[in-house]
N, C-alpha and C positions, 0 to 999 in steps of 0.2 A: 471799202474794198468788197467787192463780190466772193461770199465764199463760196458761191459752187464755179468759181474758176479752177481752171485745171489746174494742179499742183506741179506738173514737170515744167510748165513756163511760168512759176509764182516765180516774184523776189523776194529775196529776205534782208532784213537789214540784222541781221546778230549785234546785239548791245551788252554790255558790261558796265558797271557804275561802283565808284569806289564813293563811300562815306565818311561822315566823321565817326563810324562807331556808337552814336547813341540811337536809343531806338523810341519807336513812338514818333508823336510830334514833332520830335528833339534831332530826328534824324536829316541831316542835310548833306545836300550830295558834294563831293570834290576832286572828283575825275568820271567824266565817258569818256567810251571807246566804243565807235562802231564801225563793221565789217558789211561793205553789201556781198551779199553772195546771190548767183543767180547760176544755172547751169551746172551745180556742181561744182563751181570754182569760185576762187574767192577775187573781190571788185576794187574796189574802193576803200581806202580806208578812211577813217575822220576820230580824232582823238579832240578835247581839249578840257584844262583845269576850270573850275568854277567855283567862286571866292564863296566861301562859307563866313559866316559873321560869325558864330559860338569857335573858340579856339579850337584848335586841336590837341588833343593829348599826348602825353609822349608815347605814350602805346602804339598808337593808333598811326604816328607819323615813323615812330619802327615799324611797324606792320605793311607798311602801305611804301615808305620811302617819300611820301607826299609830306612837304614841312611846311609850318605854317608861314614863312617867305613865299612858299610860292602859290599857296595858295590867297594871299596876301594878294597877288599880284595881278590876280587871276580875272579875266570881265565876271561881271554878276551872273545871274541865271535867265533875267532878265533879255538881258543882250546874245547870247547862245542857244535859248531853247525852241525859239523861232525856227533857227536852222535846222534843228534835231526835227520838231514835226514837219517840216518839209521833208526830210530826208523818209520820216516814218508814209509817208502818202504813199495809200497804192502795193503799201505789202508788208508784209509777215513780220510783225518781231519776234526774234528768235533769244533767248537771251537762258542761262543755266540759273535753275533754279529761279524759275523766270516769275515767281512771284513777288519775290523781295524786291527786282526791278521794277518791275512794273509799279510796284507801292511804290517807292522811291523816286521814278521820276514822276508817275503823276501828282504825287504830293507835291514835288519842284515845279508842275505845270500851275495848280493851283494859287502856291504860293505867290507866283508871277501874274497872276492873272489872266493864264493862257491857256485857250480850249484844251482839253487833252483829246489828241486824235483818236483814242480806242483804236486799236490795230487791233487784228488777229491775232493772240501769242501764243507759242511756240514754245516748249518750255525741253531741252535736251537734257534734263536727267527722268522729264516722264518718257522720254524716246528712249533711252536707254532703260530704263524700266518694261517698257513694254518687249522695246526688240532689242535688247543686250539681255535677255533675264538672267545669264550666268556671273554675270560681271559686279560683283557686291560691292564694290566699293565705287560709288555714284560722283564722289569729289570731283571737281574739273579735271586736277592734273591725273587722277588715278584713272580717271575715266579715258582719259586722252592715250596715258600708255597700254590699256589696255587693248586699246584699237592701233596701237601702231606710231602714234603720234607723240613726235618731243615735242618737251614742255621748256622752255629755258628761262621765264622769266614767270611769276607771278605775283595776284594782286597788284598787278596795273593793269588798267582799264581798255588799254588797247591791246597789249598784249595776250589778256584773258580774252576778250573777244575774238581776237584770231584763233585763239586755240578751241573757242567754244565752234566757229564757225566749222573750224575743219573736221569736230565732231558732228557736227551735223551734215557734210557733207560725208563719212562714214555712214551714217546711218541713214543718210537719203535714199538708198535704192533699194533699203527692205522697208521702208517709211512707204517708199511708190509703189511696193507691192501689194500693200496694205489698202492702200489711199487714192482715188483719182482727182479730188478735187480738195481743196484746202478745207471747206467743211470735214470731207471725209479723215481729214489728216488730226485735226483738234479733235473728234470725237476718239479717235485709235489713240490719243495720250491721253483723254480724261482718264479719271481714276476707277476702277471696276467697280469699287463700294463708295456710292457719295458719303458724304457727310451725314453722320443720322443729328434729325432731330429730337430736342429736348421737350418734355410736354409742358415747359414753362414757355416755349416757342409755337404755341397754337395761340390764337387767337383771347384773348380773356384769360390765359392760364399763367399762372403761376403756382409758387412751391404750396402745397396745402396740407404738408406733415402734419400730423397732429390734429386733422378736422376729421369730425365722422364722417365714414362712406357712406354714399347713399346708392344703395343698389337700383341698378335700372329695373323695369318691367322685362323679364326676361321670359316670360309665360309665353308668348309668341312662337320661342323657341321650337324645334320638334326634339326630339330624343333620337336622333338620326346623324349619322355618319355628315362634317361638313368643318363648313369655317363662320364662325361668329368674328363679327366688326364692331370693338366698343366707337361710340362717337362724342365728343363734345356737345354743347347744347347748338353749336353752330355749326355742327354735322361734320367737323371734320373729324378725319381718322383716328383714334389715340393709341388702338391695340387689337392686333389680328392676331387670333387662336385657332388650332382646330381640335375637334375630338369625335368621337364614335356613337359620343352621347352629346349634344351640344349643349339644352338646355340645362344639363347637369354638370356639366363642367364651366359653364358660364355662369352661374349660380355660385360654386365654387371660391369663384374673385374676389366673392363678398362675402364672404364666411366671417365671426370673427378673428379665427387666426389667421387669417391671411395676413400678407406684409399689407402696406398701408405705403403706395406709391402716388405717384403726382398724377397717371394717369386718369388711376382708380376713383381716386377724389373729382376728376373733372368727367367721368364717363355719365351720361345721361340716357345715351339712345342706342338702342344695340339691333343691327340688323345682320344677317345670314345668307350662306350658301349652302345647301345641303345637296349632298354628293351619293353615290351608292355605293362608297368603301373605304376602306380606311386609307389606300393607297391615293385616291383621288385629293382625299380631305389635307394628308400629304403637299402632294402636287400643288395644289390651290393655296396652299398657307404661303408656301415660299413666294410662287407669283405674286402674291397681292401685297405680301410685304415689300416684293420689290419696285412692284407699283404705286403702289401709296405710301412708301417712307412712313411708318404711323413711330411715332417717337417712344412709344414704350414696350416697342420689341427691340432689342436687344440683336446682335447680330448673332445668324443661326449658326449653334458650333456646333459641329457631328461629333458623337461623344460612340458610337461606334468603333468596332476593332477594324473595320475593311479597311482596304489598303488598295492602291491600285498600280500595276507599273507600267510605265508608261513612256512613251519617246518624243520631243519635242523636236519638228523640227526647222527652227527657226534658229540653229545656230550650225557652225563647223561642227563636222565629227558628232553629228547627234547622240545621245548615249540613251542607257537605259537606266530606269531610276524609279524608285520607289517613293508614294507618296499617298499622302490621306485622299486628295483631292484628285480629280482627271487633268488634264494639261486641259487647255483651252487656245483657239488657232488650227493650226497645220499640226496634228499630232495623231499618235496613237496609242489607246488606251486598254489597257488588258484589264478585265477583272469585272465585279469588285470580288479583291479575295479576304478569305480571314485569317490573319495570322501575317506580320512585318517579318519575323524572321526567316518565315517560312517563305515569303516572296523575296528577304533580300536574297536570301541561299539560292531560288531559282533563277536572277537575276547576275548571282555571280555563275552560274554554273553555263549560262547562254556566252556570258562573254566571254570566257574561256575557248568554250565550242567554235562559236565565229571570231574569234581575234576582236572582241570589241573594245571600246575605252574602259579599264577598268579605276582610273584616275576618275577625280571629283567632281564638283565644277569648274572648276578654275582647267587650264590647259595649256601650264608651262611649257616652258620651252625648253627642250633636255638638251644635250650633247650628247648622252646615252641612252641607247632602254632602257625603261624599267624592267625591275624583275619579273614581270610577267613578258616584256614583250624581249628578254634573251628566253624564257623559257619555250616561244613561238605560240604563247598564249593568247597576245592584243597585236595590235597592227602599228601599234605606234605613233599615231598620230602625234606625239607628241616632239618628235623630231622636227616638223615641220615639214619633210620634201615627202607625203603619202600622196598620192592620185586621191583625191573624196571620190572619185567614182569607183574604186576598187573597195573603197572602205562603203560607201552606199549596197554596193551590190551584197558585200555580205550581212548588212544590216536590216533588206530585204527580206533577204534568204531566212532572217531570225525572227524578224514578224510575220513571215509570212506563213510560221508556224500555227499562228493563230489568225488570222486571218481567212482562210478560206479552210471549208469540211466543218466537220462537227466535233471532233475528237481531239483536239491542239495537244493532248496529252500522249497519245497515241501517232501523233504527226513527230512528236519532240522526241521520242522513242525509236521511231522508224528512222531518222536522220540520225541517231546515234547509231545504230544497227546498220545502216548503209556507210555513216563512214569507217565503221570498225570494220567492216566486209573489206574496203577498200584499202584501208592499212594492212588486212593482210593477204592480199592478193600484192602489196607492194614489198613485201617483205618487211614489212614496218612495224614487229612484233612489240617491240616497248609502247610505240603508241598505241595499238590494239588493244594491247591488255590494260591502260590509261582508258582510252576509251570503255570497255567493258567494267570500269570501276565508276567511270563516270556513269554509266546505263544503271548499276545497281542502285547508286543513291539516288538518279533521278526517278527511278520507276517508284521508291517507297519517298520521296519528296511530292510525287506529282498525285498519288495516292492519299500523303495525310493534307494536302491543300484542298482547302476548301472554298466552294466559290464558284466563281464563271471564268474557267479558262479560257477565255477567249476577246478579242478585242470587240469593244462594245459597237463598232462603225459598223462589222462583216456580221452581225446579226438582227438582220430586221425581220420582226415581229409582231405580231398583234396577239395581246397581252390580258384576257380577261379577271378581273381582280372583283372578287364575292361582298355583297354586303355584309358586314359582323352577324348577323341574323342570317344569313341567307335568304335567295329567292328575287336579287336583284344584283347587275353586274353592273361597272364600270370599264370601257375598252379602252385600249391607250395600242396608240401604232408608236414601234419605236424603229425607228428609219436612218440610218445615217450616221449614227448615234448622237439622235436627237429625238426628244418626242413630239414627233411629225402633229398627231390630233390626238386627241382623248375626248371620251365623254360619253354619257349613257350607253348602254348598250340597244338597239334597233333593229329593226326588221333587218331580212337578209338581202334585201336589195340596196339599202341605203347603206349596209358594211360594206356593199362589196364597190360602191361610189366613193365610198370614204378608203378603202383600199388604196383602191388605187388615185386616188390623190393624194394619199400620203408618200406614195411610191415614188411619186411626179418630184413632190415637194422636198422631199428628205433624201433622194440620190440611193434608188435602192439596188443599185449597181453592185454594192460590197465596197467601193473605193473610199481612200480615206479621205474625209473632207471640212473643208473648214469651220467651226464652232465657236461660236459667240460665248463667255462666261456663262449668262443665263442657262442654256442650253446645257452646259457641263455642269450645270449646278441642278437643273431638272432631272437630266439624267444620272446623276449622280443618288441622287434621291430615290428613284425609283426604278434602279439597279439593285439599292442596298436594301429596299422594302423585298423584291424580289428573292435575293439572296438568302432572305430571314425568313421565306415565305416556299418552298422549293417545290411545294403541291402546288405552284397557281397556273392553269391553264393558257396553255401558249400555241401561239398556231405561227411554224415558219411560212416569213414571207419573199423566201429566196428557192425555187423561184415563186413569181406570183401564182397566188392561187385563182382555180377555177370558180366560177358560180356554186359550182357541185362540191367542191373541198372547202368552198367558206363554210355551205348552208351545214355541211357535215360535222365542222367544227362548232358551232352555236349551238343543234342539236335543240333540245327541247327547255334550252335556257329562256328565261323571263325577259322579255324587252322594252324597251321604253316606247311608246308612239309619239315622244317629242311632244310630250306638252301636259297630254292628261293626268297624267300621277304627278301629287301636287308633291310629293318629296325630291323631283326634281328642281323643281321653283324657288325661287329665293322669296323669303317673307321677310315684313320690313316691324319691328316691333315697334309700334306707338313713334312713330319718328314726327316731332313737333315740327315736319313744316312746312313750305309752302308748297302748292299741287306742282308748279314749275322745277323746283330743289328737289322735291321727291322722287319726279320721272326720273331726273336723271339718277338716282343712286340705285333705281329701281332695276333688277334685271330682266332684261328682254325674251322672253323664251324666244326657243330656236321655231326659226318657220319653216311650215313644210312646204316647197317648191317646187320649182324644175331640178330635174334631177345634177341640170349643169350647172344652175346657181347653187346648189348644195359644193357640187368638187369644186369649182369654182372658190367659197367660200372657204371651205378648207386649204385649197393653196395659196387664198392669200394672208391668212392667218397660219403658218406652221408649227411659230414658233409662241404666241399666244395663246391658244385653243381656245377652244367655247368657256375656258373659264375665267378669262379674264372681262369677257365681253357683260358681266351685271355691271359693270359700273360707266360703261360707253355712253356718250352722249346718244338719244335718238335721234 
């Protein structure tokens, strides 16, 4: 099957498979059930038993209602599985929890001696994961009532497949908003964080507890702001670091107190990136880790206070919510602040203001208000008959405090002050005086919060961040709330090229717009560097600036000419190998050009930048 077919005219065949319950080898199937669904509705159906040799268990035939009579009775796998890959030609299997299917029949294909077709799969609890994300509880039937759908019969094979399909046609029209072609649809359910690997999983490695380390040649190194890459002797990755000192902190590895881990023991050859800040060395660590999966990095966990609050809006009734991390998608993100209490309080005090949801995730279904929404506090949603355009509008109205100007704190003030004016011009004296109670505690809440009041999309920026020494910068454009480009700092003609292609690339409109994980995780990063940093010089790039307001802002700062200062350069320490293998791990410095191959080059890299480019094929 073609995966860059369009996904509004794919087919799917949604499949179920019931077991005997053992697992492993051991496992053999003894009921399908499949659903074609095409268009949003559901097609065809096709069910039938298949005779298992290993008995069944009395468990397993209470479980299921399958008894070993009729499984007894049932054609082999042999004689039905034919059918089934006929049926699989040409489109999508769709099936819940669609790995255990897939293992399961192709093991049954094997057994028979019958090609397995590899279909495209489809798996609808990574759909609901992605575009249900308030909905916790993933199970078929809890899944099914959450979207609306009765469940009357389960664990049979046809049954559960009906029910899986009609979850998937719930979630087909935010899947296609998502997704234009079926490629596009399997990448929107893979999982954010693959799989990491293990350093007994490179090449030649295994566990080596208990062997002496042998430290690489780290002399190479500079004593400069950057990222080190330990390697195997067979060059691949095993551990990306960065520091502000490189060759001393990679020296460090091998200390004798250090732990004594699997990668440590297999590290040989160590090459680098050296950066001109400590914010870049940052930036560059996260990228490369998530480019090269090196197995003895660990997943990076922010051990910071920031907090960010933020609105998702890929569901009913979006709300407002507090959290370590930025939303990622269609969202909007305030912050980063310091202090959870302090932002759930400003959090509860907005919903109040605008009648917003002040319920969880979840969004029962009342027969009354809550006590916020008899007090004329929340809008109700939870009744079920709101207009979402009434409840949109004022959820607007609440970001949009931070969103445009500079002051969000002074915006959030001025709305409580306009609506107390108006309560009492309406004679509306009790809420006046509610409101003017509200204004005291926000003005001394909005006072002890610390941080960026304001949504990270409506402020783009060019960002200069100081070597630890001083005397050499790093720039980073942040656009969109993305980091559009980064990288040395340059003459004033080539900032003001890269300006404005960051502008081009990142939507420097103020509007809020869509954001890849990556992206929420870069900028997440060096927001909170920012934050911790509140002396680093910033130049607004709403609106854009002139020639005259860049050159003004650089000023008599030190720049790179792109090439010449070898502390931009990446050095390769003593790497055993061939001229072929080397190129490629080598990095490429940047060339100077036409000034249109340069923007050019930055808008086709936005979300990459010049730092991921050392290890590109030439």
């Amino acid at each position: 099957m073609d995966p860059s077919a369009p996904l509004a005219t794919a087919e799917f065949l949604v499949v179920d498979t019931e077991t005997n319950g053992l697992g492993g080898e051991r496992c053999e199937l003894t009921e399908i059930g499949a659903v074609l669904v095409g268009g949003g509705e559901l097609h065809d159906r096709w069910e039938t038993l298949v005779a298992a040799p290993t008995p069944l268990s009395r468990g397993i035939q209470r479980f299921t209602g399958i008894t070993q009579a009729m499984v007894d009775q049932a054609p082999r796998a042999e004689e039905i599985l034919p059918q089934l890959a006929q049926l699989m030609a040409g489109r999508v299997l769709v099936a819940h929890s669609a790995s255990f299917d897939r293992r399961v029949l192709r093991q049954a294909f094997e057994r028979a001696g019958i090609g397995w077709p590899a279909p495209p799969v489809l798996c609808t609890v990574a759909l609901a994961r992605r575009f249900a994300p308030l909905v916790r509880q993933r199970k078929l039937a809890a899944l099914a009532g959450s979207l609306g759908i009765d469940v009357e019969v389960q664990h049979r094979a046809l049954p559960d497949a009906e029910t899986c399909a009609r979850v998937l046609c719930a979630l087909f029209p935010r899947l296609g908003a998502s997704a234009t072609t079926i490629e596009d649809a399997l990448a929107a359910t893979r999982p954010a964080r693959p799989r990491r690997l293990r350093a007994g999983g490179t090449d030649g490695g295994h566990s080596l507890r208990g062997a002496r380390k042998r430290r690489p040649d780290v002399s190479g190194l500079p004593d400069e702001p950057g990222v080190y890459i330990f390697r195997n002797a067979n060059g691949q990755p095993l551990y990306v670091g960065k520091s502000v000192t490189l060759r001393t902190r990679a020296r460090a590895h091998f200390a004798p107190s250090s732990a004594s881990t699997d990668w440590a023991m297999q590290a040989e050859l160590v090459d680098h990136r050296a950066t001109r800040s400590e914010l870049g060395a940052l930036l560059l660590e996260r990228r490369l880790i998530r480019e090269l999966r090196p197995p003895g990095n660990v997943r990076i966990k922010h051990e910071d206070r920031f907090v960010y609050v933020r609105c998702r809006f890929d569901i009913a009734f979006p709300m407002l919510e507090v959290s370590p991390q930025p939303a990622a998608g269609h969202a909007v993100n305030i912050g980063p602040l310091r202090g959870r209490h302090l932002a759930a309080e400003l959090v509860e005090q907005l919903n109040s203001l605008f009648g917003l949801r002040h319920c969880g995730r979840k969004l029962p279904r009342r027969e009354h208000p809550s006590a916020y929404g008899q007090m004329g506090r929340c809008l109700s949603p939870c009744l079920h008959d709101l207009d979402p355009n009434v409840y949109r509008r004022r959820l607007d109205d609440a970001l949009g405090l931070f969103t445009v100007g500079g002051d969000a704190a002074g915006a959030v003030l001025a709305h409580v002050d306009e609506q107390m004016r108006a309560a009492a011009r309406e004679e509306r004296f009790e809420r006046a005086a509610w409101l003017r109670r509200r204004r005291e505690r926000l003005a001394v809440l909005l006072t002890e919060l610390d941080g960026v009041l304001a949504a990270t999309h409506a402020q783009p920026r060019l960002v200069l961040a100081e070597h630890p020494r001083g005397g050499a910068w790093d720039a980073f454009w942040l656009v969109g709330g993305r980091v559009a480009d980064w990288g040395p700092l340059t003459g004033a003609g080539d900032m003001l090229r890269r300006t404005r292609a960051a502008l081009r690339a990142g939507d420097g409109t103020g509007h809020s717009t869509w954001l890849a994980p990556q992206d929420v995780e870069d900028m997440r990063t060096v927001g909170t560097w920012l934050a911790s940093h509140p002396l680093t010089a910033e130049l607004a790039l709403s609106p854009a600036p002139d020639a005259e307001a860049l050159a003004a802002f650089l000023g008599e700062r030190q720049v790179d000419d792109l090439g010449a200062d070898a502390s931009g350069v990446e050095h390769v320490a003593r790497l055993r190998l061939s001229a072929n293998d080397r190129q490629a791990d080598r990095a490429e410095p940047r060339r100077v050009g036409d000034a249109g191959e340069a923007a050019d080059l930055a808008l086709a890299q936005p979300q990459l930048g010049p730092g991921l480019d050392l290890f590109a094929q030439p």
